[in-house]
C-alpha positions in Angstrom: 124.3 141.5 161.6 123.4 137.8 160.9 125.1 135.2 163.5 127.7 132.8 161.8 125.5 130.2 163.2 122.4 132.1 161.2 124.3 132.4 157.9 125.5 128.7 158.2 121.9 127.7 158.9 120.6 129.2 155.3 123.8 128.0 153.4 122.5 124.2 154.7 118.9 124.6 153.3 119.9 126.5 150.2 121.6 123.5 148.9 118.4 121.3 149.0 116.4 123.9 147.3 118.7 124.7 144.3 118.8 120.3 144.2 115.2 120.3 143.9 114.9 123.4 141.7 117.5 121.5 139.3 115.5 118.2 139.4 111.8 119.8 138.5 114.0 121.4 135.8 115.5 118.5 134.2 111.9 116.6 135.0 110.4 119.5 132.8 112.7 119.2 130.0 112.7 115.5 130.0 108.7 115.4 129.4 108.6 118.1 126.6 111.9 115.8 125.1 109.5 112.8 125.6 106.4 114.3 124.3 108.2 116.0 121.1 109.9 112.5 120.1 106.1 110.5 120.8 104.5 113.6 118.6 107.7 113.3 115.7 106.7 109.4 116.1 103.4 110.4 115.8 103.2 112.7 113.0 106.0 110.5 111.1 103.9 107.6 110.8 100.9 109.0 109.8 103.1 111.0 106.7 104.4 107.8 105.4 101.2 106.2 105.1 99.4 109.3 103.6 102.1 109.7 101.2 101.9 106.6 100.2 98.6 106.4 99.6 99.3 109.5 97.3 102.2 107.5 95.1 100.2 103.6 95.3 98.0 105.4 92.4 101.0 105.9 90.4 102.4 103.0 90.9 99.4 100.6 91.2 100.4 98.6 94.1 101.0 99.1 98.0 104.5 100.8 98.3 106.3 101.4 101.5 107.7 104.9 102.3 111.3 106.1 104.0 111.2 109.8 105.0 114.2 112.1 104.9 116.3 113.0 108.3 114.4 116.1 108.7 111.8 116.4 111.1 108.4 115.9 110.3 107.5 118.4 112.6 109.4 121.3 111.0 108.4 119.6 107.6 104.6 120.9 109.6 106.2 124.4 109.6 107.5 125.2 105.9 105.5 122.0 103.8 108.6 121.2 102.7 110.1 117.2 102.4 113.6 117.1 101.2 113.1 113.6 99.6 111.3 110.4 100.1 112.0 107.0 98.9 110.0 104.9 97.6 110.0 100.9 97.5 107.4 98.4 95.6 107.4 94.8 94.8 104.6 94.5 92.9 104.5 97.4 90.6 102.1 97.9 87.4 102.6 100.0 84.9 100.1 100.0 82.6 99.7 96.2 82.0 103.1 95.4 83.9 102.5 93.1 86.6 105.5 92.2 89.1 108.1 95.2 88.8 110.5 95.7 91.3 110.7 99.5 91.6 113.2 101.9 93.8 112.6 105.4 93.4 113.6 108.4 95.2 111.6 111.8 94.8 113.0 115.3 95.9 111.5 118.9 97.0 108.2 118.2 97.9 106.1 121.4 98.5 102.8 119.7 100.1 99.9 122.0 99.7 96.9 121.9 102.3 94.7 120.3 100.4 97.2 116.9 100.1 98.8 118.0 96.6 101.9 119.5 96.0 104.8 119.5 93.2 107.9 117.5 93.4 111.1 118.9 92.1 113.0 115.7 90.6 112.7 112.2 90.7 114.3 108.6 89.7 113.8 105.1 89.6 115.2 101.9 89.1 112.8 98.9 88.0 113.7 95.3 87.6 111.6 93.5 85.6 111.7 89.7 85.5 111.4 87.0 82.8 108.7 85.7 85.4 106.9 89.3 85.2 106.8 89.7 82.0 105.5 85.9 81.1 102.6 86.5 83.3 101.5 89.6 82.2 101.9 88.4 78.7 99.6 85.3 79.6 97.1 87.8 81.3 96.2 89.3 78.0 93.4 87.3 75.6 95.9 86.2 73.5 98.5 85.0 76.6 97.9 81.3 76.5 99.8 80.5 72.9 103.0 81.9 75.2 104.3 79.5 77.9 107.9 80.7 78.3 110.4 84.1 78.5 114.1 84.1 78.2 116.2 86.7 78.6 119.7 87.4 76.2 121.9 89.7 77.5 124.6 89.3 75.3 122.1 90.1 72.4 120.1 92.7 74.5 116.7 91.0 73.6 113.5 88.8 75.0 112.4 85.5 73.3 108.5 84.3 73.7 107.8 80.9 72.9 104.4 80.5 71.2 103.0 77.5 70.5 105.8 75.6 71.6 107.0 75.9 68.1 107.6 79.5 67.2 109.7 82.2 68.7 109.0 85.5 68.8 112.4 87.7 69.6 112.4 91.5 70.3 114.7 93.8 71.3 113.5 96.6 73.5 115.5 99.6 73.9 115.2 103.8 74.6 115.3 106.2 72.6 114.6 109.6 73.5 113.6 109.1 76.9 111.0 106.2 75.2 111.3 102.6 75.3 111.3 101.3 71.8 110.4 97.6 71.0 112.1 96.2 68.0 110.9 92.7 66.3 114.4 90.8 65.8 112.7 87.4 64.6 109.0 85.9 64.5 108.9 82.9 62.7 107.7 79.3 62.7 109.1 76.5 61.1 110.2 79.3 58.7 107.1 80.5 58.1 106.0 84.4 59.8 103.9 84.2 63.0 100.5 86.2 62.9 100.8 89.8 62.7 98.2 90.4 65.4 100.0 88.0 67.7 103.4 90.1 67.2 101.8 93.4 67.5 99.8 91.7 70.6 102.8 91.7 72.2 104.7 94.5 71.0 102.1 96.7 72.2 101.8 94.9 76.0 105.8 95.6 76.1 105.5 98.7 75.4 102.8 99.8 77.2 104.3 98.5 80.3 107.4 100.2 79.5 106.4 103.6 78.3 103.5 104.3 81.6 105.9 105.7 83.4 105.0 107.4 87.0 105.5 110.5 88.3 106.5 112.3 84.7 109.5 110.5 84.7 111.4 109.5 81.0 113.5 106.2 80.4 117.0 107.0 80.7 118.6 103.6 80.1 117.8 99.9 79.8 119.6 96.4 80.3 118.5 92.7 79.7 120.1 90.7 82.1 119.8 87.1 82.9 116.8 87.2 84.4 115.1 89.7 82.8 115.7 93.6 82.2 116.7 96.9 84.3 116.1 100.3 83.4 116.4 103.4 84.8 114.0 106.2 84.9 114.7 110.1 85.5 111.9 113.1 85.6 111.7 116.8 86.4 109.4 119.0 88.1 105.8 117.2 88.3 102.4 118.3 89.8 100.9 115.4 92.5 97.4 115.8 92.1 95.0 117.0 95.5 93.4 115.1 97.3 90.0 114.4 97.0 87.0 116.3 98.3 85.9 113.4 100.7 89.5 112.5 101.4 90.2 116.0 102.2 86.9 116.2 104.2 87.8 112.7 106.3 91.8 114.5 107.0 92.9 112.0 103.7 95.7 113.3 102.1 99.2 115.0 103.1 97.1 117.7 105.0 99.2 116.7 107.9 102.0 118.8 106.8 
């Protein structure tokens, strides 16, 4: 039969042991805490700028990339990204130069090859008078236009050509299409050139109707300084990534 002295001897050291015991434990789980959040970090970063790379040949310029709340590294597990969204400043579609585009994409299955399908998407684009005038002037025929204004009250965009004529147009959608429609194109009363109108016709509506990711033109607005419009789309394919990509780890391989 053990001594009270005895017992009271192991009661004292028992208390130091379970301390330590305790602290190795909490040391433990505060490394794996540490090395999880460094790898989510990690694996985050490298995401944003794959996926990016994947949507700057839709959009023709750099964008930058917000992932959702879930966690990269169970995105790693199932391949699936509740939604991304998507930010650009200098957008081009088609011949479009400086769009302003916001766009959020939904259910992304990533494939291992660095495709996938995307189950909706939509966009905002703002479009200014400033835009528009200089990718009107980038075209051959750009230099007889030296100004844009914008009428929101009438819904249209006036070109001044030649510092004479005006050339108004009125763009608007229709069945998920941007339509351009020639208000006025006179000069001194007399009709501009039908290749300059069509010129620009065409460059309007190719800039309007390249739309990324599937998506279809669900509404559009001139404003003050130039038009808004809205885009919407459906289930789309994102196409793989390359064999040298795929061969060099380019792509959304990560996930």
């Amino acid at each position: 039969m053990a001594s009270p002295a005895n017992t009271s001897y192991r009661s004292a050291n028992s208390g130091p042991k379970r301390n330590r015991t305790l602290l190795i434990v909490l040391i433990v789980i505060a490394a794996l805490v540490a090395v999880l959040i460094s790898a989510e970090l990690y694996v985050r970063h490298n995401v944003k700028q794959c996926m990016a790379q994947q949507l700057e040949s839709e959009l023709g310029s750099q964008v930058d990339v917000g992932l959702s709340w879930k966690p990269v590294l169970l995105q790693a597990i199932d391949k699936n990204v509740p939604y991304i969204t998507v930010t650009s400043d200098d957008s081009s579609f088609g011949p479009a130069k400086d769009m302003h585009v916001t766009a959020k994409v939904n259910d992304i299955e990533l494939t291992d090859k660095g495709g996938g399908t995307i189950g909706s998407s939509t966009a905002d684009v703002d479009w200014s008078t400033a835009g528009i005038l200089a990718t009107i002037q980038a075209q051959p025929f750009g230099q007889l236009v030296s100004g844009v204004t914008a009428d929101p009250t009438a819904g249209t965009l006036s070109f001044q050509v030649i510092g004479l004529a005006e050339l108004t147009v009125r763009p608007q959608v229709m069945d998920g299409k941007v339509d351009i429609e020639t208000v006025e194109a006179s000069v001194l009363g007399l009709g501009l050139p039908t290749d300059l109108v069509s010129g620009i016709v065409d460059v309007l509506g190719d800039s309007l109707q390249t739309l990324p990711l599937g998506m279809s033109a669900t509404s559009l607005t001139i404003t003050d300084g130039g038009l808004q419009m809205s885009m919407a789309g459906g289930a789309y394919t994102m196409p793989e990534a390359s064999p040298e990509a795929q061969a060099t780890g380019g792509g959304c391989s990560l996930l």
